[in-house]
BAGUMI-734120 format. One record per atom (N, C-alpha, C, O): residue number from 0; residue in one letter; atom name; x, y negated, z negated. Coordinates in Angstrom, 1 decimal, padded with zeros to 4 digits. Example, Ala and Ser with C-alpha at 12.3 -4.5 7.8 and 13.67 -1.06 7.14 Angstrom:
BEGIN
NODE vokol bakol nuba x y z
NODE 0 A N 013.2 005.7 -007.8;
NODE 0 A CA 012.3 004.5 -007.8;
NODE 0 A C 013.2 003.3 -007.8;
NODE 0 A O 014.2 003.3 -008.5;
NODE 1 S N 012.8 002.2 -007.1;
NODE 1 S CA 013.7 001.1 -007.1;
NODE 1 S C 012.9 000.0 -007.9;
NODE 1 S O 013.4 -001.1 -008.0;
This chain:
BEGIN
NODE vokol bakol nuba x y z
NODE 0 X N -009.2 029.8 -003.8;
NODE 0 X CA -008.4 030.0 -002.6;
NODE 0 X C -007.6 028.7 -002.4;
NODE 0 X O -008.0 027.6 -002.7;
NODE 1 X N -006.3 028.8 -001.9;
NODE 1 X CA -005.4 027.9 -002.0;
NODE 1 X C -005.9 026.9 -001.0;
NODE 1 X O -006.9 027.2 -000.3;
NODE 2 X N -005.3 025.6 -000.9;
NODE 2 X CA -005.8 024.5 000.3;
NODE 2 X C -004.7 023.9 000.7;
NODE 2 X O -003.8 023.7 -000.1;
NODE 3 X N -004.7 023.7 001.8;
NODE 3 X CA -003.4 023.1 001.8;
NODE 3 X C -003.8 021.3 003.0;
NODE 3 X O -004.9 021.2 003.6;
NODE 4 X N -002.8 020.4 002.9;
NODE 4 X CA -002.9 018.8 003.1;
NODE 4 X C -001.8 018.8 004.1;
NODE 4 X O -000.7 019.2 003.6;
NODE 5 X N -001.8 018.5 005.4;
NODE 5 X CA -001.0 018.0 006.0;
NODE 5 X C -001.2 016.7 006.6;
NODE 5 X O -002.1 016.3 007.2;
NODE 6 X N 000.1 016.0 006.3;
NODE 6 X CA 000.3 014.8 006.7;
NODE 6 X C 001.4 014.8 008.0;
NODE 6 X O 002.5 015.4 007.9;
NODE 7 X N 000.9 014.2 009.2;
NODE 7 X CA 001.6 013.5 010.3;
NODE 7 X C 001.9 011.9 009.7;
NODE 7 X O 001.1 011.1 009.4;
NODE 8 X N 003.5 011.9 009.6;
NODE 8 X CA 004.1 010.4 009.0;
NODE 8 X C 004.8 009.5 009.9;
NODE 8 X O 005.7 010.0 010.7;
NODE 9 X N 004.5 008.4 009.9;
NODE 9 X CA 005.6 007.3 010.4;
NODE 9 X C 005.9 006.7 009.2;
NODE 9 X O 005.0 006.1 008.6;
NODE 10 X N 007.0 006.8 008.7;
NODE 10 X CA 007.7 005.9 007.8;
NODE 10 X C 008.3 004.6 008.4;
NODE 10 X O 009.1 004.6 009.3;
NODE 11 X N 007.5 003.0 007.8;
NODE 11 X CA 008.0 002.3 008.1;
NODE 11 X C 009.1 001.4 007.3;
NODE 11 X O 009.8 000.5 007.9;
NODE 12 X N 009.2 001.6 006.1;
NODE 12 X CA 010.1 001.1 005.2;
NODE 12 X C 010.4 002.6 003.8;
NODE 12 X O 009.7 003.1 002.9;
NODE 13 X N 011.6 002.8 004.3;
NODE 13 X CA 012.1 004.2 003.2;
NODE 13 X C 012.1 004.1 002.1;
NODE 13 X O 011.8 005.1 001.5;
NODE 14 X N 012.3 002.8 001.3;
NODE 14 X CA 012.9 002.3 000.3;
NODE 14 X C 011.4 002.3 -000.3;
NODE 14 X O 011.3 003.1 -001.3;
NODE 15 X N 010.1 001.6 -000.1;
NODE 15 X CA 008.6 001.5 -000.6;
NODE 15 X C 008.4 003.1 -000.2;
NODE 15 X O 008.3 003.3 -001.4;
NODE 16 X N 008.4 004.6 000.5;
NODE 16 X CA 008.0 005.3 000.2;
NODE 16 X C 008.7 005.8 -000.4;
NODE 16 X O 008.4 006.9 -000.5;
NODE 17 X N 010.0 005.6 -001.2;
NODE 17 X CA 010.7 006.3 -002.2;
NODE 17 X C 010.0 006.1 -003.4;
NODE 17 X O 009.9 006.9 -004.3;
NODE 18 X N 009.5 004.8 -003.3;
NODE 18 X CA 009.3 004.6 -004.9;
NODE 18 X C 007.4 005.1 -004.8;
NODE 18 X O 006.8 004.8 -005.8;
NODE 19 X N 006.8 005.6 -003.9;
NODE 19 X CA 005.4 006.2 -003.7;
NODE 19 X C 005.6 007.8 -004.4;
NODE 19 X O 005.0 008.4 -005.3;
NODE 20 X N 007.1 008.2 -003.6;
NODE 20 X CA 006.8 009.6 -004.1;
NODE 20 X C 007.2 009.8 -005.7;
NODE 20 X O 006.7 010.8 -006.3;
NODE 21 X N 008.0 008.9 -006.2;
NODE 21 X CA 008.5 009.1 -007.5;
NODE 21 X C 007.5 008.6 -008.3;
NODE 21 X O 007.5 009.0 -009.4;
NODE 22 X N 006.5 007.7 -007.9;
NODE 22 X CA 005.3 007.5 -009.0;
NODE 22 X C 003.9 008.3 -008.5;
NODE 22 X O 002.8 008.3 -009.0;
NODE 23 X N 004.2 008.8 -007.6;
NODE 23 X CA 003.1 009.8 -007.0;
NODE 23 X C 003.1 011.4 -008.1;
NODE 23 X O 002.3 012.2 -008.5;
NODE 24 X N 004.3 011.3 -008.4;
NODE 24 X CA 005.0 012.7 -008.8;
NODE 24 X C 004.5 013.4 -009.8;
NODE 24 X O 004.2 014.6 -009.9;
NODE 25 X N 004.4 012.4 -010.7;
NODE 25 X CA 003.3 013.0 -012.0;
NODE 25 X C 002.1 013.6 -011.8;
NODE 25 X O 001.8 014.8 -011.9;
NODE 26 X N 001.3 012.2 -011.5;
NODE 26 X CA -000.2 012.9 -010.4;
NODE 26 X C 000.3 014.2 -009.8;
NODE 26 X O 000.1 015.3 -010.2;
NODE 27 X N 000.9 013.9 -009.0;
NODE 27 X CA 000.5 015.2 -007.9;
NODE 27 X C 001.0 016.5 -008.9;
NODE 27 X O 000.3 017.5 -008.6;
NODE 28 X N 001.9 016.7 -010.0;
NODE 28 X CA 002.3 017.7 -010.5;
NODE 28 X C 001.4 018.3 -011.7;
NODE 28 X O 001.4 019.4 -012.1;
NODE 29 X N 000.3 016.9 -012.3;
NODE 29 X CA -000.8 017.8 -013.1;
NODE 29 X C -001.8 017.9 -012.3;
NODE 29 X O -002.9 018.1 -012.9;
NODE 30 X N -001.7 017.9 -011.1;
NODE 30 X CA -002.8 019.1 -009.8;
NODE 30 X C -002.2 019.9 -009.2;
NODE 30 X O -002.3 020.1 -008.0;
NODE 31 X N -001.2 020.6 -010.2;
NODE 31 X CA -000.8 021.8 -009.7;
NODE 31 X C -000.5 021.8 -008.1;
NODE 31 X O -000.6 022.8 -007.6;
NODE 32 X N -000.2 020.4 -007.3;
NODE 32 X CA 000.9 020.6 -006.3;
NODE 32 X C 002.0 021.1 -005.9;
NODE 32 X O 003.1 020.9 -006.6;
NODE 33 X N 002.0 021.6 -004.7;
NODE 33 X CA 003.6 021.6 -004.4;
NODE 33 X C 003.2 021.0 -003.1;
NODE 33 X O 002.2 020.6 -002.6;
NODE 34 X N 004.8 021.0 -002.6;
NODE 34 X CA 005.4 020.7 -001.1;
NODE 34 X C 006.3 021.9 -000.6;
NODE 34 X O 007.4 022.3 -001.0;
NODE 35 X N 005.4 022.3 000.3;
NODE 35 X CA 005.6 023.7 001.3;
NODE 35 X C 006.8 023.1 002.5;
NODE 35 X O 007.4 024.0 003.1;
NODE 36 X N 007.0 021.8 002.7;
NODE 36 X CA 007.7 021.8 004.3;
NODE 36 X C 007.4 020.2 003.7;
NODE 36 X O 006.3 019.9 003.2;
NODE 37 X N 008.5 019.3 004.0;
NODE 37 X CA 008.9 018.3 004.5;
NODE 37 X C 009.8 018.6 005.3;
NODE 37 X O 010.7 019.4 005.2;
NODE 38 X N 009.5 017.5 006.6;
NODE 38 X CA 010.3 017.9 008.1;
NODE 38 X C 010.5 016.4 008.5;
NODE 38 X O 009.6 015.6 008.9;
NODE 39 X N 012.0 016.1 008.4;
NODE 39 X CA 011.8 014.4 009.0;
NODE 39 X C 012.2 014.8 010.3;
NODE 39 X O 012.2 013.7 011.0;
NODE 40 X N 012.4 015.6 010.8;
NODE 40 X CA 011.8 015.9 012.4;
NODE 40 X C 011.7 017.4 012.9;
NODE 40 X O 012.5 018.3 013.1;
NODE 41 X N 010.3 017.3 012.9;
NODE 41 X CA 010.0 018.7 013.3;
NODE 41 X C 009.9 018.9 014.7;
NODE 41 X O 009.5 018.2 015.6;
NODE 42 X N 010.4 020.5 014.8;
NODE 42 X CA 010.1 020.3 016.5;
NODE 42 X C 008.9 020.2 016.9;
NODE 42 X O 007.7 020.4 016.4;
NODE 43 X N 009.5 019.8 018.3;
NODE 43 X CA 008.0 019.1 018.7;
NODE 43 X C 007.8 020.4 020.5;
NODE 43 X O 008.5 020.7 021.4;
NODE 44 X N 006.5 020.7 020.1;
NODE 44 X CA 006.3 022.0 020.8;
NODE 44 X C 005.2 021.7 021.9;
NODE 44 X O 004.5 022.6 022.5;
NODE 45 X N 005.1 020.2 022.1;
NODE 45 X CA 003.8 019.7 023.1;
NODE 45 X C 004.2 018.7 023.7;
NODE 45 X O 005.3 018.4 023.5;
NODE 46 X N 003.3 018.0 024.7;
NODE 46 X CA 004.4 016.6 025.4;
NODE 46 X C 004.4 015.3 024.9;
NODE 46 X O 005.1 014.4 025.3;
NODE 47 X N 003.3 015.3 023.8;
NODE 47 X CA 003.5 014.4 023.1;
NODE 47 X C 003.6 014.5 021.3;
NODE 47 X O 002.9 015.4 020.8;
NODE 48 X N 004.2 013.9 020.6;
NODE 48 X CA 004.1 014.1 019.4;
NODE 48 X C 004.2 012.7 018.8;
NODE 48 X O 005.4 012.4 018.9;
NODE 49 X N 003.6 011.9 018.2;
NODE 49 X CA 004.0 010.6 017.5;
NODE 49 X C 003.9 010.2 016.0;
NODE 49 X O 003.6 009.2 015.3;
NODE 50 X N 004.6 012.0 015.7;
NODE 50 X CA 005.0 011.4 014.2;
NODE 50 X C 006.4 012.1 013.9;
NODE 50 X O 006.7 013.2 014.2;
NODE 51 X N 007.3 011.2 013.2;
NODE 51 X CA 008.7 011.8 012.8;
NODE 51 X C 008.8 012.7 011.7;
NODE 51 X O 009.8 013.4 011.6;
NODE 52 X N 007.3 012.6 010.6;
NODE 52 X CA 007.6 013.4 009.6;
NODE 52 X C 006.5 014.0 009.4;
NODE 52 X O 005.4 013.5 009.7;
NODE 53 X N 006.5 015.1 008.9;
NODE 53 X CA 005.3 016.1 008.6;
NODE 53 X C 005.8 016.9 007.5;
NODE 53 X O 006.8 017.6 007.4;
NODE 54 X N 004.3 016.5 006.6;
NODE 54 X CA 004.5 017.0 005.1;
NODE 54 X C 003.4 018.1 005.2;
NODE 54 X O 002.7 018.2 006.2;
NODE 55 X N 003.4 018.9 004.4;
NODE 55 X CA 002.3 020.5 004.3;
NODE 55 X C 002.9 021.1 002.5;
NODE 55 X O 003.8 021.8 002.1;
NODE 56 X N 001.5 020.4 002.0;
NODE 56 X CA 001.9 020.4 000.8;
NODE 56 X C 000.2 021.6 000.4;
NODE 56 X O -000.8 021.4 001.0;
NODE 57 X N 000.5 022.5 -000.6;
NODE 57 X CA -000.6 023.2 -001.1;
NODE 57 X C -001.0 023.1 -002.8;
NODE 57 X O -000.1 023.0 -003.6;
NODE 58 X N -001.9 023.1 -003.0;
NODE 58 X CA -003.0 023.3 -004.1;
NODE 58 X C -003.6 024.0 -004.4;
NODE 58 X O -004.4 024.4 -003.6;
NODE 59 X N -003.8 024.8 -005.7;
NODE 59 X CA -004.8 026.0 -006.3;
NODE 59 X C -006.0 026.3 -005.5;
NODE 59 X O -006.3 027.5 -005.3;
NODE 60 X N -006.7 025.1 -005.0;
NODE 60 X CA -008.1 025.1 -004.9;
NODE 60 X C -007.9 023.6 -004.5;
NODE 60 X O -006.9 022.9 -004.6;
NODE 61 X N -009.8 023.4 -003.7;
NODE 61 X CA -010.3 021.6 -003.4;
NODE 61 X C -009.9 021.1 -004.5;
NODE 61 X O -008.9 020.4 -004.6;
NODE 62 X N -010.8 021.6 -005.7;
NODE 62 X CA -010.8 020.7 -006.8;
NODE 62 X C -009.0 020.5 -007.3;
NODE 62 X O -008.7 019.6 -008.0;
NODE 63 X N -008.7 020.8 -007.1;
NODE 63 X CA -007.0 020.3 -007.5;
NODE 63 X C -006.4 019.5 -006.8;
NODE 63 X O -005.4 018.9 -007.0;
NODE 64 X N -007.0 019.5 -005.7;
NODE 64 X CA -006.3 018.4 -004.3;
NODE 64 X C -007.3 017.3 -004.7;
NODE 64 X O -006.7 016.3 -004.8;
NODE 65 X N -008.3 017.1 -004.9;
NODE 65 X CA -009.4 016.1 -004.9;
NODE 65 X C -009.4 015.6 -006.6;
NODE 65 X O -009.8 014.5 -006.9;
NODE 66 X N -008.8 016.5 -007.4;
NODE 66 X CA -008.3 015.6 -009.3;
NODE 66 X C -006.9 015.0 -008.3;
NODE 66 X O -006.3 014.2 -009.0;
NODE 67 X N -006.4 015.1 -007.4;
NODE 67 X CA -005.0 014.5 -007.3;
NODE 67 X C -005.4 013.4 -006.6;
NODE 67 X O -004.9 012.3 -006.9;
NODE 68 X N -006.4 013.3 -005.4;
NODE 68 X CA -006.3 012.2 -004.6;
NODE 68 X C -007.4 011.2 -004.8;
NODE 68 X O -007.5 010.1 -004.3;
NODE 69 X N -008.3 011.8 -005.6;
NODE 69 X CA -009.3 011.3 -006.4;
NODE 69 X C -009.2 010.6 -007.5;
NODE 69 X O -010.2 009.9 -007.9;
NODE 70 X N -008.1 010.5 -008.0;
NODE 70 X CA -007.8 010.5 -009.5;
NODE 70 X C -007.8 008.7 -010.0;
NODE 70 X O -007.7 007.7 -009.2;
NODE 71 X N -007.9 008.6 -011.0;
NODE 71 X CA -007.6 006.9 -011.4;
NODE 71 X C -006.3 006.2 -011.0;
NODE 71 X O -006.0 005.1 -010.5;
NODE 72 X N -005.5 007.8 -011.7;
NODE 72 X CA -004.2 006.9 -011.3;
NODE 72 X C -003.4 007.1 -010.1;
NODE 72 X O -002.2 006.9 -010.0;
NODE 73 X N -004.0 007.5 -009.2;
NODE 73 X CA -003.8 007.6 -007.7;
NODE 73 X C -004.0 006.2 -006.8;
NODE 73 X O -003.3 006.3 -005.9;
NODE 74 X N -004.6 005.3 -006.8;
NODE 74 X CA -005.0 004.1 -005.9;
NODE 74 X C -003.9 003.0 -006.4;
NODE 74 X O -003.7 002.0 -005.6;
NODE 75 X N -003.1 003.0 -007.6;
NODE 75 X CA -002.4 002.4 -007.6;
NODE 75 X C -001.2 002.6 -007.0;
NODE 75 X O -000.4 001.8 -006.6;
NODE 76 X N -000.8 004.1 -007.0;
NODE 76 X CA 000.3 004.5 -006.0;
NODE 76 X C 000.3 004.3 -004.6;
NODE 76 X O 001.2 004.1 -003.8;
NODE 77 X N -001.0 004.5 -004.3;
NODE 77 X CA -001.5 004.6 -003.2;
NODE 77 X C -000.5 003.1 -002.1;
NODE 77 X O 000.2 003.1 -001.1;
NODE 78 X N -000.7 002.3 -002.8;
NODE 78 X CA -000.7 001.2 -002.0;
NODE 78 X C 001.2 001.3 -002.0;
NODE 78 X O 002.0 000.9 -001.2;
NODE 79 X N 001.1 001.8 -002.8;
NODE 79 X CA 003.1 001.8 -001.9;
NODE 79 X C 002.9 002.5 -000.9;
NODE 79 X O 002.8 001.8 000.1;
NODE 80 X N 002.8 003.7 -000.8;
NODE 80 X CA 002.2 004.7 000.4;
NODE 80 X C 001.7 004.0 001.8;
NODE 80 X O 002.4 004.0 002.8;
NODE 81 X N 000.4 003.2 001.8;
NODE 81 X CA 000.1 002.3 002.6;
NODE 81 X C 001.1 001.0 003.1;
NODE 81 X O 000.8 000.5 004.2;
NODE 82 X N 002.1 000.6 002.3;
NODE 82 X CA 002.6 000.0 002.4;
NODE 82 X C 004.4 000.1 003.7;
NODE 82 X O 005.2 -000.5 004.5;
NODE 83 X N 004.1 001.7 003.0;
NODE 83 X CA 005.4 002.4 003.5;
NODE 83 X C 004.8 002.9 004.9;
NODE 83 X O 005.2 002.4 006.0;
NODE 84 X N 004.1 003.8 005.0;
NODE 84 X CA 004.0 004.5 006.3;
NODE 84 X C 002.7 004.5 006.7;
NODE 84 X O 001.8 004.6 005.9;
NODE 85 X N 002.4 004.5 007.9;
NODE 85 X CA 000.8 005.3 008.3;
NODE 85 X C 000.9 006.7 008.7;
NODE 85 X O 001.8 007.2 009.3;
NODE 86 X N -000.3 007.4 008.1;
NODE 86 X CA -000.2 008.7 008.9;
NODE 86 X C -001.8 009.5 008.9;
NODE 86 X O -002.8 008.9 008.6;
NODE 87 X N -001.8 010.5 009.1;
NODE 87 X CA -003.1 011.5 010.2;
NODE 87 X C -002.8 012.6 009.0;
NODE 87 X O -001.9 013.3 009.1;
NODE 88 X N -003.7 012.6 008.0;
NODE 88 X CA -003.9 013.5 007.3;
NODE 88 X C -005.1 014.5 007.4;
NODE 88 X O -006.2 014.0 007.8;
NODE 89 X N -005.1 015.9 007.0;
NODE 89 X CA -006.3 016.7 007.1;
NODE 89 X C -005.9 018.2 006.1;
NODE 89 X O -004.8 018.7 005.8;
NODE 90 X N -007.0 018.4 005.9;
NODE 90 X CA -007.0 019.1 004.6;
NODE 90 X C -007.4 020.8 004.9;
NODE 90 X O -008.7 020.9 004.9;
NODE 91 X N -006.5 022.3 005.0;
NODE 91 X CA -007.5 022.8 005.3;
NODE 91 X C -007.6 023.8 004.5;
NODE 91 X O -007.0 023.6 003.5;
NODE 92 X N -008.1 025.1 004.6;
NODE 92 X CA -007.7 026.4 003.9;
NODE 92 X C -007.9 027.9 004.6;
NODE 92 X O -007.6 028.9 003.9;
């Protein structure tokens, strides 16, 4: 059953999450990822909303999201990520 990861994003430096997603890319593509919806502003349908971007990316199954965010060579990309944005991630299916 598919799963899908959404991220609520504040991007705080563009230039460090550019280079997150281009070394993220590999990983995420031998776990059979995609990206369903990047939105660098989605409408906002409530009175408050405090994130500018929201990602909604899907996966085969857990185990294909969890070889991607689990993975060895995931913690080193990671930290551009951390570097670049905070965000409110959750995983569902």
């Amino acid at each position: 059953m598919s799963v899908y990861f959404i991220a609520n994003i504040r991007v705080s430096d563009e230039e460090e999450c550019q280079k997150y997603l281009e070394n993220n890319e590999n990983i995420f593509n031998k776990c059979n990822g995609e990206y369903l919806v990047v939105d660098k502003k989605p409408g906002v349908l409530t009175e408050e909303w405090d994130y500018p971007r929201l990602v909604l990316m899907k996966f085969p199954d857990k185990d294909s999201l969890y070889k991607w965010y689990d993975s060895d060579e995931y913690p080193p990309v990671l930290k551009d990520r951390v570097i670049a944005a905070g965000l409110d991630a959750a995983m569902v299916n």
